[in-house]
Structures are given as structure tokens and as C-alpha cells.
C-alpha positions in Angstrom: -130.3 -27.3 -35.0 -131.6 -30.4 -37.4 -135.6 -31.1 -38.0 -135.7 -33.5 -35.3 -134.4 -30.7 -32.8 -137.3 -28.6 -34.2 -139.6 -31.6 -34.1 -138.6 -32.5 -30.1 -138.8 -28.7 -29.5 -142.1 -28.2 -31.2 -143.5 -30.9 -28.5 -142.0 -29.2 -25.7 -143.4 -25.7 -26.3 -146.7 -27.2 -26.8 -146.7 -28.5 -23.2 -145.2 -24.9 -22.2 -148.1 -23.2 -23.9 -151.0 -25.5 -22.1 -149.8 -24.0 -19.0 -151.8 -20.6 -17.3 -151.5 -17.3 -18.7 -148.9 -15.2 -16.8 -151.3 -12.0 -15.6 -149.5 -9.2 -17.3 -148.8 -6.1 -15.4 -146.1 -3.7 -16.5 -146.5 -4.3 -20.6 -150.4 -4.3 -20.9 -152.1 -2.4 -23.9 -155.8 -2.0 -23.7 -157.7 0.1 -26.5 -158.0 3.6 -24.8 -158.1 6.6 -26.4 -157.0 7.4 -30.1 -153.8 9.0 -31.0 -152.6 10.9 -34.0 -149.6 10.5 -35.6 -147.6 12.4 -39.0 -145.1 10.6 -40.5 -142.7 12.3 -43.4 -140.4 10.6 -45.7 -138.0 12.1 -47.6 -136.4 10.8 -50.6 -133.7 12.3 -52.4 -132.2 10.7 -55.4 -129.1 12.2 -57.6 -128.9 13.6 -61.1 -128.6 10.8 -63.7 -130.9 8.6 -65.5 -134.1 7.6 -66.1 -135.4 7.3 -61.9 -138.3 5.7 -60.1 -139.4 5.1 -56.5 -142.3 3.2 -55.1 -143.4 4.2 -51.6 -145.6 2.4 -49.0 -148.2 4.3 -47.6 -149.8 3.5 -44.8 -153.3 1.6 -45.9 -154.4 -0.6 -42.9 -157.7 0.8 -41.7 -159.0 -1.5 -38.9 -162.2 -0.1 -36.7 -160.8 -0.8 -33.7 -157.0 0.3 -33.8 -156.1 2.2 -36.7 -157.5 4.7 -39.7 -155.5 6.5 -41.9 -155.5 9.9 -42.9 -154.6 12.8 -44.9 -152.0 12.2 -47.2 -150.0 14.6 -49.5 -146.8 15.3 -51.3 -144.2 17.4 -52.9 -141.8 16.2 -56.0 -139.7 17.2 -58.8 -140.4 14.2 -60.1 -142.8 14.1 -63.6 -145.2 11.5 -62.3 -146.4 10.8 -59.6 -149.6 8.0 -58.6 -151.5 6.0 -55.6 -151.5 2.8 -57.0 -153.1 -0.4 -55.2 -151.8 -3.9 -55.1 -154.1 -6.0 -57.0 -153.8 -8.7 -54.4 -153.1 -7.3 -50.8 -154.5 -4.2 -51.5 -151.2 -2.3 -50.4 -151.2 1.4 -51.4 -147.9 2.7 -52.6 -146.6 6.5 -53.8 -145.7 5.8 -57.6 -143.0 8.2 -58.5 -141.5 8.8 -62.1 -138.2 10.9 -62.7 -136.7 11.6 -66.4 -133.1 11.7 -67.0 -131.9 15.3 -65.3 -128.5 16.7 -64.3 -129.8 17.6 -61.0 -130.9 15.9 -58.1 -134.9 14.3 -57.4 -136.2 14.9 -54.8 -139.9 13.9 -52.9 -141.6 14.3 -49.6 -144.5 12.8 -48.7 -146.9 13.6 -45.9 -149.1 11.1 -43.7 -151.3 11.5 -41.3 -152.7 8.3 -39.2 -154.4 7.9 -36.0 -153.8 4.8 -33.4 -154.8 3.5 -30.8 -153.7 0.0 -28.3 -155.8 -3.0 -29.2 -156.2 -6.2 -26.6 -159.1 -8.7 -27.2 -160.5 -11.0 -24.7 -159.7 -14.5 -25.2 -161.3 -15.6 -22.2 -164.6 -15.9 -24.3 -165.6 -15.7 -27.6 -167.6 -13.1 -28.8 -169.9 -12.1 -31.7 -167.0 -11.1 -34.5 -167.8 -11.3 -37.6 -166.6 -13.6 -40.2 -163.9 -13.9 -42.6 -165.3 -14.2 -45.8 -164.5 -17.0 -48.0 -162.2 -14.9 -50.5 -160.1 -13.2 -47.7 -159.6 -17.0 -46.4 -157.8 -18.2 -49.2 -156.2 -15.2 -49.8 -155.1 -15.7 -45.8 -154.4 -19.2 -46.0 -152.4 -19.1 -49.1 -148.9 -19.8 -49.4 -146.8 -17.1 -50.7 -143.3 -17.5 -52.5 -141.0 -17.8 -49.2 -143.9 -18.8 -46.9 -144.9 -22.3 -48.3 -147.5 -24.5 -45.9 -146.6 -27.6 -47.3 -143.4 -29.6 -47.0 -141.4 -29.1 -43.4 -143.8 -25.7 -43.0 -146.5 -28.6 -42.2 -144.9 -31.1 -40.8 -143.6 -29.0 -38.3 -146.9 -27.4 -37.5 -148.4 -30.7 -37.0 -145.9 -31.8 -34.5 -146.8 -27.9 -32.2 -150.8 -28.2 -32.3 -150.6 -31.9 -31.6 -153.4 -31.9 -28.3 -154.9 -28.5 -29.6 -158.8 -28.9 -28.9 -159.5 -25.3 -30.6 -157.7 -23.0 -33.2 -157.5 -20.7 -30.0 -155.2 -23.4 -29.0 -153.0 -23.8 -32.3 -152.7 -20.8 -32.3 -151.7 -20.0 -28.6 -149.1 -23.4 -29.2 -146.9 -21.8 -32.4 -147.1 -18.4 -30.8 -145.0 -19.8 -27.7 -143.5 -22.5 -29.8 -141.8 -19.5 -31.6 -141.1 -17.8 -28.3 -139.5 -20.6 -27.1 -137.6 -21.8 -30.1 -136.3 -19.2 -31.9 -133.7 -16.2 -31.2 -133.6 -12.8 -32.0 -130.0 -12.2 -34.1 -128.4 -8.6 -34.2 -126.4 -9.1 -37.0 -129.8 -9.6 -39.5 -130.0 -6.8 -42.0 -133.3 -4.5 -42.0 -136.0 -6.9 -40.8 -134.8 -9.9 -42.1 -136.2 -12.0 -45.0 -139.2 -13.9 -43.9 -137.8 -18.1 -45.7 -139.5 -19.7 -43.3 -138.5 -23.0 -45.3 -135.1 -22.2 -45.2 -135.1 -21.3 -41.8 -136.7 -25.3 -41.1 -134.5 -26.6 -43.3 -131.5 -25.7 -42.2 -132.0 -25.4 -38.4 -131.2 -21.6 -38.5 -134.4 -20.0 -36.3 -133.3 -16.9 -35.6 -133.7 -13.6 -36.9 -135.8 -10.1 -36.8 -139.3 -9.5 -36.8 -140.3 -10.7 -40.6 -138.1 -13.3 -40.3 -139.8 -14.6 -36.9 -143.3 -13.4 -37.4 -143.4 -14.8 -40.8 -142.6 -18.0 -39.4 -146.0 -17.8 -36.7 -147.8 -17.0 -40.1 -146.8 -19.9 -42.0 -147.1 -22.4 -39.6 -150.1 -20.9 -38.5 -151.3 -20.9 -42.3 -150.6 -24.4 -42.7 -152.5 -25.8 -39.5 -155.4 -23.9 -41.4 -155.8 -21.1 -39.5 -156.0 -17.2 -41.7 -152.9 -15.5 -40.6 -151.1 -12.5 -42.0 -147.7 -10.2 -41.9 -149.0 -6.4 -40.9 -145.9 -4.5 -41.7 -145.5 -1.4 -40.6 -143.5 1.6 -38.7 -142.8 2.3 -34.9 -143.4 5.9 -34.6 -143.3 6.6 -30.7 -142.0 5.3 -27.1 -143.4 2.6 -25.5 -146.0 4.1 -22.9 -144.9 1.2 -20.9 -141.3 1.7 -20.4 -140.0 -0.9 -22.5 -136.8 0.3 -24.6 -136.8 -1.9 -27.4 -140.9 -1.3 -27.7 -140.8 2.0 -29.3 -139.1 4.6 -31.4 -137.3 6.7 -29.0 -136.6 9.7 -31.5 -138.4 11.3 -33.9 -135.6 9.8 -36.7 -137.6 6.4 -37.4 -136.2 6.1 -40.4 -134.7 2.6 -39.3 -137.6 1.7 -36.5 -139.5 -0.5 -39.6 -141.4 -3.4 -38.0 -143.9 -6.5 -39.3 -146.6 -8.0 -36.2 -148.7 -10.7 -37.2 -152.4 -11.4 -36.9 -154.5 -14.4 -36.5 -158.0 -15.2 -37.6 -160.0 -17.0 -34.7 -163.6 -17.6 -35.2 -165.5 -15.8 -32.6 -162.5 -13.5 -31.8 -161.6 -11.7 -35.8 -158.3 -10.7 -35.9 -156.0 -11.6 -33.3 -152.7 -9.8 -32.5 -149.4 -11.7 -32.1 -146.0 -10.5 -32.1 -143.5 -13.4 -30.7 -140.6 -11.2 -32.3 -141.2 -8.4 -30.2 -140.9 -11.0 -27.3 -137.4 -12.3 -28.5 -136.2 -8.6 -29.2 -137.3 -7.5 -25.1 -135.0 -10.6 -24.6 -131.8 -9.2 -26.6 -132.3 -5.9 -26.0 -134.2 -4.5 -22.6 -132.2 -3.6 -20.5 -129.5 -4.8 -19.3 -129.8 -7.2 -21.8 -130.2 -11.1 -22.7 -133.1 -11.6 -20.6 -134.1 -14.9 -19.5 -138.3 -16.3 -19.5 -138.5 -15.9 -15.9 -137.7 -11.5 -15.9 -140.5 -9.9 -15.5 -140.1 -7.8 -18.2 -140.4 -11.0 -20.5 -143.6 -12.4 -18.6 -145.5 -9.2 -19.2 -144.2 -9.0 -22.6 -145.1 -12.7 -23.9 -148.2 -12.6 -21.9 -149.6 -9.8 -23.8 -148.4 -9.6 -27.2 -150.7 -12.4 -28.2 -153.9 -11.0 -28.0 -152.7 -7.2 -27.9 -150.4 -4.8 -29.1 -149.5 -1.1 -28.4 -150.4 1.4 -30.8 -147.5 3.4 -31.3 -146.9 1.8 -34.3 -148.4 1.8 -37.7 -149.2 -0.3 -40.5 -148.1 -0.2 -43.8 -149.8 -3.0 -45.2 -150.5 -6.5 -44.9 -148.8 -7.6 -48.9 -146.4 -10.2 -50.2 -144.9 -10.9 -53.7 -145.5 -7.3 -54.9 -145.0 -6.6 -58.2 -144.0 -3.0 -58.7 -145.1 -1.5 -61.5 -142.9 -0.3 -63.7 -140.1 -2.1 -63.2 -138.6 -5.1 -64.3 -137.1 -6.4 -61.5 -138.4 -9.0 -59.6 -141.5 -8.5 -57.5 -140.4 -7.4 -53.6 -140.9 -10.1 -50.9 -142.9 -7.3 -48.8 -143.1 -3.4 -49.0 -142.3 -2.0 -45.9 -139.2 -0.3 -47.0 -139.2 2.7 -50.0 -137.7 1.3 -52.9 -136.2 3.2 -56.1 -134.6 2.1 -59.5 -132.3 4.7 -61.2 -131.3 3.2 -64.9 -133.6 -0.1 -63.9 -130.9 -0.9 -61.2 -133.0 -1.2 -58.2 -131.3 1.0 -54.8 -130.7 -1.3 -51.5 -133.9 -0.3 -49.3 -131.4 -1.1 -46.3 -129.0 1.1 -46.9 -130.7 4.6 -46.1 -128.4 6.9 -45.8 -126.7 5.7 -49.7 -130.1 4.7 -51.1 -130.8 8.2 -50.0 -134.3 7.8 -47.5 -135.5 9.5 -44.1 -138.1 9.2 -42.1 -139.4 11.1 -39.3 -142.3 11.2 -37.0 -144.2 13.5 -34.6 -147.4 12.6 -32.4 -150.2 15.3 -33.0 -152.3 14.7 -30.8 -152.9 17.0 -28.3 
């Protein structure tokens, strides 16, 4: 796919997304109830040298859809801190091994309670605004999300005929739905180059790879717009398969949504992945716009979300302290250094990293 595929696609979705709403019916999350959720992760690292690990904890607290809780843990390790992104505000575990003949080892215990979250777009409402240092910091471009260059020229060709930001933002969300493909074989959640992905034609991917691109578009049309990444912890209450963490191993469910800021609305959920992956995945598989499944799916998951899933954080370009590596694209993954060689956060099962959850409520 060239730039002027992209460009002539970009036009087409933007007449798909000035057509009605589908109503949804089967895939519909409307804040309800809170649930409660623990989540452990277990590291375990062998003897050898000098060791470190940095951990994401989970540090979105949003009124209306998610608060974390208590958090402890257990380590053989010397040190161990909280420490707090200067910039995002992401909260991460800290851990510090010495050199020892036998194997490290940490647990660490979350608690965090959930809930769905929907908001009416039908009308704006009384929200309150963004204020002026959380818009730069949202409109910003980050080191693999530029808003300049094809970022912008391809966002201007999508919100071309948008009368509101409601609009731009309802015009990438479906122009990403339309134009881009979900691809198996991308490791862990994918990378999040939106430029590269432009450049060279390639739109397809996993969640950071496709949600990132609805935040950088949406970024450089002007709008605030940020990654939320996070874990799925529990089925979807909805039926959907590919929706949920069917077991309580989630040590490989990891997955980044997207927000929106709309004026009169706050925060807006949108999650076009999660449309591409019922697509690929819900049974029986490759699913085409017209399913059912897929109507309820991409009729909902901009504007709402289910909450059996939590979120990590909402940080790029992370520097972790300590090391002298470079800084990690996002934090949504442990990561560990033994001897300053950092571990593949991908590879679990070598690195080695598991995670398990269990609902609490009752």
C-alpha cells in the first residue's frame, strides 16, 4: 500500500464514518457496578550478576471506571522502590539484586477495582476541562508517534468535512477500522511507528501498533489523545472470545486502548484494535464489517469500553532508572537487566515473568 492508497482510503472512510451509528446490541458496556480485581506477577531471575527489574504497576485512577488499590510485595532482592515517571506519571516496582549464586526472586501483589465506562455522545455535557499543561503533554509528539510529516498529512486528508472534533475524531477512529489489519505474526503488542507504518504502506499490526496510530493522527488534527496501556484480566461479559482473558494465566493478555479528549465530553474511549482483533479472531474467524459481531463491536468501542481490563499507565519514552539502556517505547511489559544486558519482555517464559489474575469481588 503507497501514500496515495492511504490518502484515497483516508477519503473513503471519512464518507463511511458520516454515515448513522449502528445501534449496538450484543457488545454494549455501560458503567454498572464496580468490580475488584488482584493481579500477581512473579518474577524469577537466575543466580549471576549484578540484576535489576522495573515493574508497571497499575496507576490509572479515573472516577468513573477505575481506582487502584492495595499494593504489596515480597523479594530477595536488596532494594526495592515506587518510583514515578517524571512525565506520564507511570508508577513502576524498582527492584535491585546484587551479584548472588542463587536465584532472585519477586512477587508483587495488586489489587484494583473496575468497572464498564460508555459516554453519551449524543450531547455534550458539563466535563470539565483539560488543563493547559495536560494539553501539551497530550498533544505532544513522542519519539515514534510524530504529528508532523505524513502523520499530518494523512490526518488532514481523514477529517477533511469534520464540522466538530466529535467528528475528527469519529473519522480516524473508522478510518483505522477500515484501513488497517490486525497481523498474528506481530510480537507482544507490537511497536507503536506510526511513521513507519505511513511510510511504508505496512498498516497492520496489534493493539499499540494500531491504537497508537488513532493517537497520532488524532494528535496531529489537534485533538489530546493518549495510549492507556494495560492488562485484560477477565472474560468478556459479553461473549466475545477475543475480548477477554479466558484463564487466570494473563501473563500474555497485555493490551493498550486509546482515549480521546472532546470538549464537553473529557475523556473518550476508542479502541479500533479491539475491532480488527474481533475480525481475526471471533469465531469462526476473519469476519467481515457486515457480522454482527463486528457491528456491535465498532459501534461501541468508541465511546465505551468493558472493564475487565486494567490500566497500567498512560507513558511513552520512559527512562528507567538505573539503567543505561535506552529509554522503553512504553511500559506495559516487566522489564529486567542482569549484567546491564536488558531481558526480552516478550519472551516470558526465558525472561522469566508470570502473571495471574483472580476477580474478588463477590
Amino acid at each position: 500500500m503507497n501514500r496515495r492508497t492511504i490518502l484515497k482510503l483516508g477519503v473513503a472512510a471519512s464518507a463511511v464514518a458520516m454515515l448513522p451509528r449502528m445501534a449496538a446490541a450484543s457488545f454494549a458496556p455501560k458503567p454498572a457496578g464496580w468490580r475488584e480485581f488482584e493481579v500477581i506477577t512473579r518474577i524469577d531471575l537466575p543466580a549471576g550478576d549484578v540484576a535489576q527489574a522495573w515493574v508497571p504497576l497499575p496507576s490509572v485512577d479515573q472516577e468513573g471506571w477505575m481506582k487502584p488499590g492495595a499494593l504489596s510485595w515480597t523479594t530477595s532482592a536488596e532494594s526495592a522502590e515506587i518510583k514515578t515517571d517524571p512525565v506520564s506519571g507511570a508508577r513502576f516496582l524498582h527492584v535491585q539484586w546484587e551479584a548472588a549464586d542463587a536465584p532472585r526472586s519477586l512477587e508483587i501483589v495488586a489489587t484494583v477495582a473496575t468497572r464498564d465506562r460508555a459516554t453519551d455522545l449524543t450531547q455534550a455535557g458539563t466535563a470539565p476541562a483539560l488543563s493547559e499543561e495536560d494539553r501539551a503533554l497530550y498533544t505532544a509528539p513522542t519519539a515514534l508517534i510524530p504529528t508532523d510529516g505524513i502523520v499530518r498529512q494523512t490526518t488532514d486528508q481523514i477529517v477533511v468535512g469534520a464540522r466538530s472534533d466529535l467528528d475528527k475524531a469519529r473519522l480516524i477512529y473508522e478510518w483505522i477500522v477500515e484501513s488497517t489489519a490486525r497481523n498474528p505474526e506481530t510480537r507482544g503488542c507490537g511497536l507503536g511507528d506510526v511513521a513507519s507504518m505511513l511510510e511504508m504502506g505496512d498498516l497492520t499490526g496489534k493493539c499499540a501498533d494500531l491504537n497508537a496510530l488513532f493517537v497520532g493522527l488524532a494528535r496531529a488534527a489537534g485533538l489530546p489523545a493518549r495510549d492507556v496501556y494495560g492488562l485484560r484480566v477477565a472474560p468478556s461479559a459479553f461473549g466475545y472470545k477475543s475480548l477477554g482473558a479466558n484463564k487466570p494465566d494473563v501473563t500474555k493478555s497485555q493490551h493498550c486502548r486509546a482515549e480521546v479528549y472532546l470538549e464537553g465530553f473529557g475523556w473518550v474511549a476508542a479502541d479500533p484494535a479491539d475491532v480488527r482483533k474481533v475480525m481475526l479472531e471471533e469465531p469462526p474467524g476473519n469476519l467481515g464489517f457486515d457480522d454482527p459481531k463486528v457491528a456491535d463491536a465498532r459501534a461501541a468501542l468508541f465511546g465505551a469500553w468493558e472493564g475487565n481490563w486494567i490500566g497500567y499507565n498512560f507513558g511513552h519514552d520512559i527512562a528507567l532508572p538505573g539503567s543505561k539502556n535506552d529509554p522503553v517505547a512504553f511500559l506495559m511489559y516487566p522489564e529486567a537487566e542482569i549484567g546491564g544486558e536488558r531481558l526480552d519482555p516478550l519472551d516470558a517464559a526465558a525472561f522469566a515473568y508470570s502473571i495471574t489474575a483472580r476477580e474478588l469481588t463477590a
